[in-house]
C-alpha positions in Angstrom: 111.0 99.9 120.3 111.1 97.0 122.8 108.3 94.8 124.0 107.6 93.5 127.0 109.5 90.1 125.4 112.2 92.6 125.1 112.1 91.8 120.8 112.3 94.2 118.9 109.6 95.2 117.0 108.1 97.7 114.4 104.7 97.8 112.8 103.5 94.5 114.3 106.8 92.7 113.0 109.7 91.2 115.2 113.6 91.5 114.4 114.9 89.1 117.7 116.0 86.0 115.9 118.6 85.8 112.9 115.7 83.9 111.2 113.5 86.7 111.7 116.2 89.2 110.4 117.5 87.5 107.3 113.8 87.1 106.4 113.4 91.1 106.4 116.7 91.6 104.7 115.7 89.1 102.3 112.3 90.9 101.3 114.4 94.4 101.9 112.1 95.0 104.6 112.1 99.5 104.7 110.1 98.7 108.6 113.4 96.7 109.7 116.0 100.4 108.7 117.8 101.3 112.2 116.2 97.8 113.8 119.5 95.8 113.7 122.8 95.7 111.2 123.4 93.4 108.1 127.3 92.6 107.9 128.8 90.4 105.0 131.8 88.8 106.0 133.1 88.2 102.1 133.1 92.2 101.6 133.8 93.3 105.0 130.8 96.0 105.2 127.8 96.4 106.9 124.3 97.3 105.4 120.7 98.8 106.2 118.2 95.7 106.3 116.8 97.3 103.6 120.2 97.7 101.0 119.8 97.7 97.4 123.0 95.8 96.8 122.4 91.9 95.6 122.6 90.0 98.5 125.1 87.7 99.4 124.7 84.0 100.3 123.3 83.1 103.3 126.2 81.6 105.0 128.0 85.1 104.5 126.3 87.1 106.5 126.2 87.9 110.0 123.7 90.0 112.2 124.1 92.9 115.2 121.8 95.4 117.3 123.7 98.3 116.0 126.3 100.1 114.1 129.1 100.1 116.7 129.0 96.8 117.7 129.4 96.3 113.4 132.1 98.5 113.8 134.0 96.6 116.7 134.1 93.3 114.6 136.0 95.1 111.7 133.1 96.2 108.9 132.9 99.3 107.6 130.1 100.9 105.9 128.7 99.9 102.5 129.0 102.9 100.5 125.4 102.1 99.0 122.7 102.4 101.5 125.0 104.7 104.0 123.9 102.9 106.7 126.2 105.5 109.1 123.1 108.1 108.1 119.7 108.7 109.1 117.0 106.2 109.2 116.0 106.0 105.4 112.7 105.6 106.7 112.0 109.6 107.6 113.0 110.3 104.0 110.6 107.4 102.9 107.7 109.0 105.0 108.4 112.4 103.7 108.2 111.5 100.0 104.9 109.2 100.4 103.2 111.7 102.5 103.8 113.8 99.9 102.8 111.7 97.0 99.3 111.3 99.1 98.7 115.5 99.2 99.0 114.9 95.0 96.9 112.2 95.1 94.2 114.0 97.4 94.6 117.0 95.5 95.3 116.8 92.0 92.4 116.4 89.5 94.0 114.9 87.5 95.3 111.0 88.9 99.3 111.3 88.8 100.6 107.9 87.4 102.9 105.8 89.3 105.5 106.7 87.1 105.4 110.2 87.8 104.8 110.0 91.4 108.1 107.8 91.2 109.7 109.8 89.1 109.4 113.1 91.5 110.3 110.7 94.8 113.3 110.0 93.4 112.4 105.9 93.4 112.0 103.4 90.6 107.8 103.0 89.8 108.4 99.3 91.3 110.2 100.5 94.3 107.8 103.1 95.2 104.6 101.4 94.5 106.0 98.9 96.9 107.1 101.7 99.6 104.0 103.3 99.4 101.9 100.5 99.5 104.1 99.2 102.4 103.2 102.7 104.3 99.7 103.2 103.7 98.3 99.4 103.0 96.9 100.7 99.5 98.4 100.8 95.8 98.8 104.7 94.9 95.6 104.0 92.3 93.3 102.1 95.9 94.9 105.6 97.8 93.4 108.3 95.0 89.9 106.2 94.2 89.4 105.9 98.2 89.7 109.5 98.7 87.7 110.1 96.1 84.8 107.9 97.2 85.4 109.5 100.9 84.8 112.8 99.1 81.8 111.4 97.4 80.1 109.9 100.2 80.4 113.0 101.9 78.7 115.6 99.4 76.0 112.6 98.7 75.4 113.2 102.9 75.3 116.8 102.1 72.6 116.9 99.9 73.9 117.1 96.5 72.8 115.1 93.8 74.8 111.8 92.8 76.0 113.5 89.5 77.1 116.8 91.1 78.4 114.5 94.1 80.5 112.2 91.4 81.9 115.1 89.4 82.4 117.7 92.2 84.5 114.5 94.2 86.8 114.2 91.4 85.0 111.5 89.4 85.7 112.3 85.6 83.1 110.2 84.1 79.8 108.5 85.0 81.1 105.0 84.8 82.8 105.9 88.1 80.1 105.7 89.8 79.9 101.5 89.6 83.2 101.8 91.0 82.3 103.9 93.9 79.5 102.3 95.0 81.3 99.0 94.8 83.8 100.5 97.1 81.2 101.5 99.6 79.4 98.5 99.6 76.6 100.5 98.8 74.3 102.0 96.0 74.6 106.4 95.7 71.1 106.7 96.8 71.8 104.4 100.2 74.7 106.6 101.1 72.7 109.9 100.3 70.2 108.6 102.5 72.5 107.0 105.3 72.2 103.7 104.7 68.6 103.3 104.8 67.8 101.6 102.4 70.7 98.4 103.4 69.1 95.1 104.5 71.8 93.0 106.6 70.8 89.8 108.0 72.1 89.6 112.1 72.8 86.8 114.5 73.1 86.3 118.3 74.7 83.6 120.0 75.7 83.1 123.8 79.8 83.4 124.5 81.8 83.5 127.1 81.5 87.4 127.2 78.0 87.2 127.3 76.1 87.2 124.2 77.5 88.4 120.5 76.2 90.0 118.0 76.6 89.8 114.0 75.9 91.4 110.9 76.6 90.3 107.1 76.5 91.8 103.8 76.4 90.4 100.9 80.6 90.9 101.0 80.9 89.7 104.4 80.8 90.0 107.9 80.1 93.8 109.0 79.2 94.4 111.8 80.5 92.4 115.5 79.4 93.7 118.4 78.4 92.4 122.4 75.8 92.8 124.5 75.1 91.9 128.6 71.6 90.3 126.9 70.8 88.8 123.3 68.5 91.8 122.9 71.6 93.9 124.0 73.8 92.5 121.8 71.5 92.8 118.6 70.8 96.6 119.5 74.7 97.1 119.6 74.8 95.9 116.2 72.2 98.1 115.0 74.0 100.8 116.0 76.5 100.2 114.3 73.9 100.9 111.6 71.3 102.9 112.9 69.2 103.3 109.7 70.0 99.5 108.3 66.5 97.2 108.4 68.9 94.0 110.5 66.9 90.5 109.7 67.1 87.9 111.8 68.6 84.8 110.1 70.0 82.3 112.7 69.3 79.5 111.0 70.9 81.0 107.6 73.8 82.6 109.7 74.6 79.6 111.9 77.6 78.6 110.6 79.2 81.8 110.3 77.8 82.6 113.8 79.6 79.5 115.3 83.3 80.6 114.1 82.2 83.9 115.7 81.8 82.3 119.0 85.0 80.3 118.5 87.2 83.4 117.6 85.8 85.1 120.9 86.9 81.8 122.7 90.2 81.9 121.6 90.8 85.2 120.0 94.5 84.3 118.7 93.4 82.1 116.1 91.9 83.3 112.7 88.1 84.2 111.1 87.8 82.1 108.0 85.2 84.6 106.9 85.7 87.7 104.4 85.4 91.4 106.2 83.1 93.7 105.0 85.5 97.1 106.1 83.8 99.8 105.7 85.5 103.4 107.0 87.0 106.4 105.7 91.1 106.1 104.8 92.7 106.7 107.8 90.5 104.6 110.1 91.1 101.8 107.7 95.1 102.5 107.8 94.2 102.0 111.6 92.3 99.0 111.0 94.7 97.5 109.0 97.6 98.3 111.8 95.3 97.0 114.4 95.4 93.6 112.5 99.0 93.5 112.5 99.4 93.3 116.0 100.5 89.9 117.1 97.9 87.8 119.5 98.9 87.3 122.9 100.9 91.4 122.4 99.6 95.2 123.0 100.0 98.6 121.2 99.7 102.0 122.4 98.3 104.7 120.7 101.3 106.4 120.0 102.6 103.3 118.5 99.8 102.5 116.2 99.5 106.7 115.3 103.6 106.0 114.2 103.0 102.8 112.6 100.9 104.6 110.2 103.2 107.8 110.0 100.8 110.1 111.6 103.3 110.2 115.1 101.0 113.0 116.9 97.3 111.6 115.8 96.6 109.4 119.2 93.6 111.2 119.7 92.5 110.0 116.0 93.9 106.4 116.3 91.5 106.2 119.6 88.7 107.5 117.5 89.5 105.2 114.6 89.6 102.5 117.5 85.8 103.3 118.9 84.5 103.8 115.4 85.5 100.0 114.3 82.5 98.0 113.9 84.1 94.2 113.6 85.1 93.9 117.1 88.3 90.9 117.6 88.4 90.3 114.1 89.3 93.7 114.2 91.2 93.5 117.5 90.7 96.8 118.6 91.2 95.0 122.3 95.1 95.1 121.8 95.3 98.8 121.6 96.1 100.3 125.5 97.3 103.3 126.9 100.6 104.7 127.0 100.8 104.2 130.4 100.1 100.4 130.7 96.6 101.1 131.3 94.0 99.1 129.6 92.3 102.3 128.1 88.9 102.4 126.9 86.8 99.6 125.0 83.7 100.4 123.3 81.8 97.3 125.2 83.4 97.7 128.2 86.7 97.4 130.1 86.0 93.8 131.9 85.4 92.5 128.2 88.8 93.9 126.8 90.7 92.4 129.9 89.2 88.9 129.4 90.2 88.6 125.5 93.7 90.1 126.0 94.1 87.1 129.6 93.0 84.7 126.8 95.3 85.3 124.3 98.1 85.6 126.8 96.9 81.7 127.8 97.0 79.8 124.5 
């Protein structure tokens, strides 16, 4: 796809310069297949981005937008990679979506080596491809939907043993594990978070007044508000049945490089994330964060970024539902259209952090 810089780009990443390219040829970059063409002048064939073959020296290769114009300058087609066929990346997506089914349904944990094995892939090459598609190892994948299951039953009503067991969790030690991953104890999650203490912030911005929340792993919560009193209910909501203590004094530092990411939204949050979602909207998340400053995604994009082409409606959900706002920079999502789409605090808000970006 183009951008409005008329690069190319895929999944946040940008094939325009030869720098850019030999870097993704280089790290055999699966995002950069059917992006642009690898010749080697030494052999006289021309490659995927993402070829197997031991790559040449540096000074031996040469780059084009496409097959043809390969073609024209006298390569032919490395017998390899086969770069005359499809886009190795629809096989790629077929053989990871399915390795996710196994590892959402199989009570037993495949191994790498036999998820591998039944892709067709080496175990290094496909825990790399899958990792590459989903943002988790195959082991993160199957423990997260695990805990997703788990969280859910506690919610339910069952009891944290039949919850652990009936979730796929084959021993009690397990359940260290999923609490750690929800950043919570069962008997919080069973009870919706009542029983979580965060402290919270508010400090005057440029977009009013901001809102924070931390954990003891991090920053959790970032929200805005027309008012401070605004801006500290926002976060709550985030949390509805957290007890938020105020701790400006404890929080100020942590509060100012808030304020300064909201000032110039480009730069970066030298503070750890508390994420805290179910697997997809974290896949989202972590697309969201690959967006460049200063560029935009639609839906669509972000819902075939992730290989889930025809969830928009989801994507927009998973947007809504995050609760680190520009660290999280939900604000570069818009509609397919051109249209600024929604913004959970507001349109005017969105506009202003995507005019600053586009400044610095």
């Amino acid at each position: 796809m183009l951008n409005t810089d008329n690069e190319i780009v895929a999944n946040g990443q940008t094939y325009a310069s030869d720098a850019a390219r030999y870097r993704a040829f280089a790290a055999r970059d699966i995002n950069a297949d059917g992006r642009f063409i690898v010749a080697v002048k030494t052999t006289g064939i021309y490659c995927r981005p993402n070829c197997s073959a031991r790559p040449p020296k540096r000074e031996n290769i040469e780059f084009f937008d496409d097959i043809p114009s390969a073609r024209a300058a006298g390569y032919r087609a490395c017998l390899r990679c086969k770069p005359d066929g499809a886009p190795q990346s629809a096989r790629i997506a077929k053989v990871v979506t399915e390795a996710c089914r196994r590892l959402e349904r199989d009570e037993n944990v495949p191994s790498v080596a036999d998820l591998a094995r039944v892709a067709g892939f080496s175990e290094g090459r496909f825990h790399k491809l899958f990792k590459q598609a989903t943002g988790l190892s195959p082991k993160q994948y199957a423990l997260a939907k695990r805990v997703e299951k788990f969280r859910e039953r506690l919610k339910g009503g069952e009891t944290v043993t039949a919850a652990l067991y009936d979730s796929g969790f084959n021993s009690s030690s397990r359940a260290y594990e999923a609490s750690r991953r929800l950043g919570l104890k069962p008997r919080d999650v069973k009870t919706g978070g009542a029983a979580l203490v965060l402290k919270a912030a508010v400090a005057k911005c440029s977009l009013g007044f901001v809102g924070i929340a931390m954990s003891e792993r991090g920053l959790c919560a970032l929200a805005f508000g027309d008012t401070a009193t605004a801006a500290h209910e926002a976060v709550q909501s985030r949390f509805p049945k957290a007890r938020l203590i105020a701790a400006e004094r404890e929080l100020n530092s942590a509060l100012a490089r808030v304020v300064a990411l909201v000032e110039a939204p480009s730069g970066s949050l030298d503070l750890p994330l508390d994420i805290r979602g179910t697997v997809f909207q974290e896949r989202v998340w972590q697309a969201l964060r690959r967006i460049p400053a200063g560029k935009t995604r639609s839906y669509t994009e972000i819902a075939k970024s992730i290989g889930h082409p025809t969830a928009q409606r989801a994507v927009a959900q998973a947007c809504g539902a995050n609760k680190i706002a520009v660290a999280i920079p939900c604000h570069r999502v818009v509609a397919s259209d051109g249209g600024l789409g929604g913004y959970h605090f507001g349109t005017k808000r969105k506009k202003t952090l995507l005019a600053k970006e586009a400044a610095e």
